[in-house]
C-alpha positions in Angstrom: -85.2 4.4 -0.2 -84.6 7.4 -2.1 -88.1 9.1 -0.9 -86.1 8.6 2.4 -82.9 10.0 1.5 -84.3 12.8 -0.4 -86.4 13.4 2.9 -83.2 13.4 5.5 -81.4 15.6 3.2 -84.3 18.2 3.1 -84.7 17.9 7.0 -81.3 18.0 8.1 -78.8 18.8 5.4 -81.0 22.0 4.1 -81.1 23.9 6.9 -77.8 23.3 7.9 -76.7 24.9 4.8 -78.7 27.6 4.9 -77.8 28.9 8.3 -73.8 27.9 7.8 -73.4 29.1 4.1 -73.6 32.6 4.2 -71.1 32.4 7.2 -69.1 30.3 4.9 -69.3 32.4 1.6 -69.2 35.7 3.9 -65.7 34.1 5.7 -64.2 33.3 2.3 -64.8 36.5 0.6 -64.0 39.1 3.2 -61.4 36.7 5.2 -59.9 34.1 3.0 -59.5 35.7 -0.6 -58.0 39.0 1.0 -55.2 37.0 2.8 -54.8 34.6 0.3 -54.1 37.6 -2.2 -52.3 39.6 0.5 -49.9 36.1 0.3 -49.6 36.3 -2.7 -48.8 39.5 -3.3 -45.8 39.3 -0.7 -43.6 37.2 -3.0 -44.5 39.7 -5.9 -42.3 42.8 -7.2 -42.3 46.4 -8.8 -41.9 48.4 -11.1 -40.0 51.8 -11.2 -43.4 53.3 -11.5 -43.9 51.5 -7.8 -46.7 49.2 -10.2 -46.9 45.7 -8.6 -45.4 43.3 -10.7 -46.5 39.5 -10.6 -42.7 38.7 -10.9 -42.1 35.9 -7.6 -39.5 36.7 -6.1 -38.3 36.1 -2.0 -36.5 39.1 -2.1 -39.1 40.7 0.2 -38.7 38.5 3.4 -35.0 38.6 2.7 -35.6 42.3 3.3 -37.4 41.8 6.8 -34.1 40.6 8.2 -32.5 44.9 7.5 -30.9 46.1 10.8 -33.5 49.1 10.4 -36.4 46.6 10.2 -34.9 44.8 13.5 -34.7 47.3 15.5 -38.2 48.4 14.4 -39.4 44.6 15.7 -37.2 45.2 18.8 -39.1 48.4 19.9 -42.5 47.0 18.5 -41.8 43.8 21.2 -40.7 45.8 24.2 -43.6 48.1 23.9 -46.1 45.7 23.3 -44.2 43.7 26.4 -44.5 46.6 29.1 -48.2 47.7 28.1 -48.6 43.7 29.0 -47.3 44.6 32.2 -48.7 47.6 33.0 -52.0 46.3 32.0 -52.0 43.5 34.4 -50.6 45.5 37.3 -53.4 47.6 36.8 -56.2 45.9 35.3 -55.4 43.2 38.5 -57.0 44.9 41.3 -59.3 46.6 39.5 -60.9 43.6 37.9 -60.7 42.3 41.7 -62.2 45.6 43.2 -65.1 44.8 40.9 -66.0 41.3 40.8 -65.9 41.3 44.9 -68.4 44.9 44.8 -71.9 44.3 45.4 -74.1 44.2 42.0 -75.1 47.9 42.2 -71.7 49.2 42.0 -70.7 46.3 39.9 -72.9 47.3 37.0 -71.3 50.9 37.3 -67.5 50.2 37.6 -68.1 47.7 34.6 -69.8 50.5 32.2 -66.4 52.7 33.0 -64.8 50.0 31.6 -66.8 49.5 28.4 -67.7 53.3 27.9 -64.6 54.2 26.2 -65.8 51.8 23.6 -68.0 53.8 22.7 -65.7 56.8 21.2 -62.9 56.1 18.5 -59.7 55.3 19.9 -58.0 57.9 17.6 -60.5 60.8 19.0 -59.3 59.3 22.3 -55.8 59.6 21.7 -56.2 63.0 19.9 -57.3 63.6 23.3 -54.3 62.7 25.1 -52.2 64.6 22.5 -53.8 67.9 23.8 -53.7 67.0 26.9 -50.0 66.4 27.6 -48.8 68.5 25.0 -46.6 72.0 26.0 -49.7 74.1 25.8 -51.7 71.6 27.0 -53.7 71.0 30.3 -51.2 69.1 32.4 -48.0 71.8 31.5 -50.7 74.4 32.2 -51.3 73.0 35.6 -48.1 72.2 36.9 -46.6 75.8 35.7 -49.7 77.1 37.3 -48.8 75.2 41.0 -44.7 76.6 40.6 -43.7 73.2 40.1 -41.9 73.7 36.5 -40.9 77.4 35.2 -41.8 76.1 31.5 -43.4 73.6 29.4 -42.3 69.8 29.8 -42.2 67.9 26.5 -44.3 64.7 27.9 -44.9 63.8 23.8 -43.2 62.2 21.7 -41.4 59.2 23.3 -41.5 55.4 24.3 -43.3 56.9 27.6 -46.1 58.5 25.6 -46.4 55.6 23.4 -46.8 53.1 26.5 -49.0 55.2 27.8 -51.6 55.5 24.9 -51.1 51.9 24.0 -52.3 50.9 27.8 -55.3 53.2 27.5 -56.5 52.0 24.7 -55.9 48.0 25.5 -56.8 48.3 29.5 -60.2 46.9 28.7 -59.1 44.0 26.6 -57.4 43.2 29.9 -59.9 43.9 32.9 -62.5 41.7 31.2 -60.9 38.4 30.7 -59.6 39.3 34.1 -63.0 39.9 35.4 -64.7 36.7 34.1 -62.0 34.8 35.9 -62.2 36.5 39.3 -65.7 36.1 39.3 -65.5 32.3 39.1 -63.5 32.3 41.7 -64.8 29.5 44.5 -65.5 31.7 47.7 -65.2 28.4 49.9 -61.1 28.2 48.8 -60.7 31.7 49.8 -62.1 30.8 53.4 -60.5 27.6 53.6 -57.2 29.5 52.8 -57.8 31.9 55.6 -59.0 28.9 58.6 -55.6 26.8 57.5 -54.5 30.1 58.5 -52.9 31.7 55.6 -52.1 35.4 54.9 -53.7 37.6 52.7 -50.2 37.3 50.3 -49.9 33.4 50.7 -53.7 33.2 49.6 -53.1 35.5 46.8 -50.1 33.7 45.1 -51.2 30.4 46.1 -54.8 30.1 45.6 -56.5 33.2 44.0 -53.6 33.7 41.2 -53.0 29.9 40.0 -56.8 30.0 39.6 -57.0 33.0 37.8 -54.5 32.3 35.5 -56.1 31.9 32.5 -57.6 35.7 32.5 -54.0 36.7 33.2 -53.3 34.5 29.8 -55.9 35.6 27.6 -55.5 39.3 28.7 -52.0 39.4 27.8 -52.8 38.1 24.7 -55.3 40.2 23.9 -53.3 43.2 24.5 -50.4 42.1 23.0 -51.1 41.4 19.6 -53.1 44.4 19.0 -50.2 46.6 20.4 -47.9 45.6 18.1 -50.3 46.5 14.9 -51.4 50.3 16.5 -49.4 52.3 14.9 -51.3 55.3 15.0 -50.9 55.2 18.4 -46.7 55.6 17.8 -47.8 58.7 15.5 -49.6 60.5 17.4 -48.6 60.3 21.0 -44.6 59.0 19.7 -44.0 61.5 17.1 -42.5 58.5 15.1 -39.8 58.0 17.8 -41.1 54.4 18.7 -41.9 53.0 15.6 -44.1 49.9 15.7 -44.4 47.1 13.3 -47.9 48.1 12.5 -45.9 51.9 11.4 -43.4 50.2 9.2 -46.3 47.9 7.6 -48.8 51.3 7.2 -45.7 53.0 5.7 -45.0 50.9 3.0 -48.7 51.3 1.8 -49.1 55.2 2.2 -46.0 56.7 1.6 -43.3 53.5 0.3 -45.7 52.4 -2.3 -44.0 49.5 -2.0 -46.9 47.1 -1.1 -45.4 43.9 -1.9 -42.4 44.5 1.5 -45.8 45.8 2.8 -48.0 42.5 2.2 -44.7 40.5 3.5 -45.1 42.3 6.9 -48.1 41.6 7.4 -47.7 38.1 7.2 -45.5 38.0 9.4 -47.5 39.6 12.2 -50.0 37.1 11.1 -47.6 34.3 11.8 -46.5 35.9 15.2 -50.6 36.3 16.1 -50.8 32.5 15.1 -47.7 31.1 17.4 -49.0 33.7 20.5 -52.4 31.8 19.9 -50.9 28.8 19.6 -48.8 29.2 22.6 -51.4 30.3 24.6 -53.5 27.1 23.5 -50.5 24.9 24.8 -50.7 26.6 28.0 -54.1 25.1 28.4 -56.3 28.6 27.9 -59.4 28.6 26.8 -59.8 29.8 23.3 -63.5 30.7 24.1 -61.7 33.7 26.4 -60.1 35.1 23.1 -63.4 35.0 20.6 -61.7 32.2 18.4 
């Protein structure tokens, strides 16, 4: 009996071990520690050398509640809400545009969506920076064509902000987008049309309930991330549209003060958590979001 034993835990418990543990010890030490410390650290205090102090205190998320703080989280949620929008107004079609392309096209419009990827979205943004700026391309142009007499100051606003946060986040949106287009039943759309529906009624009754879930998971994809990009709100908002992810950078750089810092950050946690959650309830599919 215990030959036997001894023999199923060698062939089944063994190599089960080997191939989850160093998931398990790599998860712990570069996932669990770190926010079990960064949780820690957000009920701690310091010094008047700005040294961390392991004095507990709840003075930290009493602090989250300062009218500057709010309106912080107010801008943070509005931005993060219209790059949503914009994102799905135009990640829509164009996930449509390719999913219904034939394959040899298909392949091409889907590498213009992941090339981008490949460069560091701060290069990228850099990039926009120059562009738009006074001396830049687009002011260069449009003095050139007589259609302004000087510069226009495009930087530096919620406008610019938006507009950096939906370039960078477009992709997370076209490809849960994508993946649900493309399992879209081509025998519902024709049924639509002999029953003698429109183009719209087929859209909003048919094609968009069914595709539902990409419009879910893209949101949430973009969403969280937007409100954590802060240097997205440095360089293209001039710190004119302050995000959360600013206010929680700021209190590490130039605050010092990392336990308000640490506090922050586990709030955006929490808010990632209830979005997930949220979306969960909603029926999506956590596969769609990598979890």
């Amino acid at each position: 009996m215990k030959k036997l034993s001894r023999h199923t835990f060698r062939s089944n418990t063994l190599p089960s071990m080997a191939m989850v543990g160093p998931v398990t010890l790599w998860l712990a030490f570069f996932v669990a520690i770190p926010l079990v410390y960064v949780f820690i650290m957000s009920f701690c205090s310091i010094d008047e050398s700005y040294n961390i102090v392991f004095k507990f205190t709840a003075s930290n998320y009493e602090r989250l509640f300062n009218p500057n703080y709010m309106q912080i989280y107010g801008t943070s949620i509005l931005v993060a809400f219209l790059t949503t929008i914009l994102c799905i107004l135009i990640g829509y079609p164009f996930s449509f545009m390719i999913a219904r392309t034939k394959w040899k096209h298909k392949a091409l419009l889907y590498m213009m969506v992941i090339i981008p990827f490949w460069t560091n979205s701060l290069i990228r943004i850099y990039g926009w920076r120059t562009f738009l700026g006074t001396g830049g391309w687009l002011n260069h142009l449009l003095m050139t064509l007589n259609l302004t007499s000087e510069p226009i100051e495009f930087l530096f606003n919620k406008g610019a902000t938006v507009l950096g946060m939906v370039y960078c986040l477009f992709p997370f949106m076209v490809l849960p987008l994508y993946t649900a287009i493309e399992k879209l039943d081509q025998n519902l759309l024709e049924a639509s049309s002999d029953l003698g529906a429109k183009g719209h009624t087929t859209f909003r009754k048919v094609i968009l309930p069914l595709t539902m879930s990409g419009v879910f998971s893209g949101s949430i994809m973009v969403f969280i991330p937007c409100l954590g990009y802060f240097f997205v709100s440095d360089i293209l908002g001039g710190g004119n549209s302050d995000m959360i992810g600013n206010l929680i950078e700021r209190q590490f750089q130039s605050g010092n003060n990392w336990p308000l810092g640490a506090a922050l950050s586990i709030i955006l946690i929490l808010i990632t958590l209830l979005l997930v959650k949220l979306y969960q309830k909603a029926g999506g599919d956590m596969d769609s979001l990598g979890v």
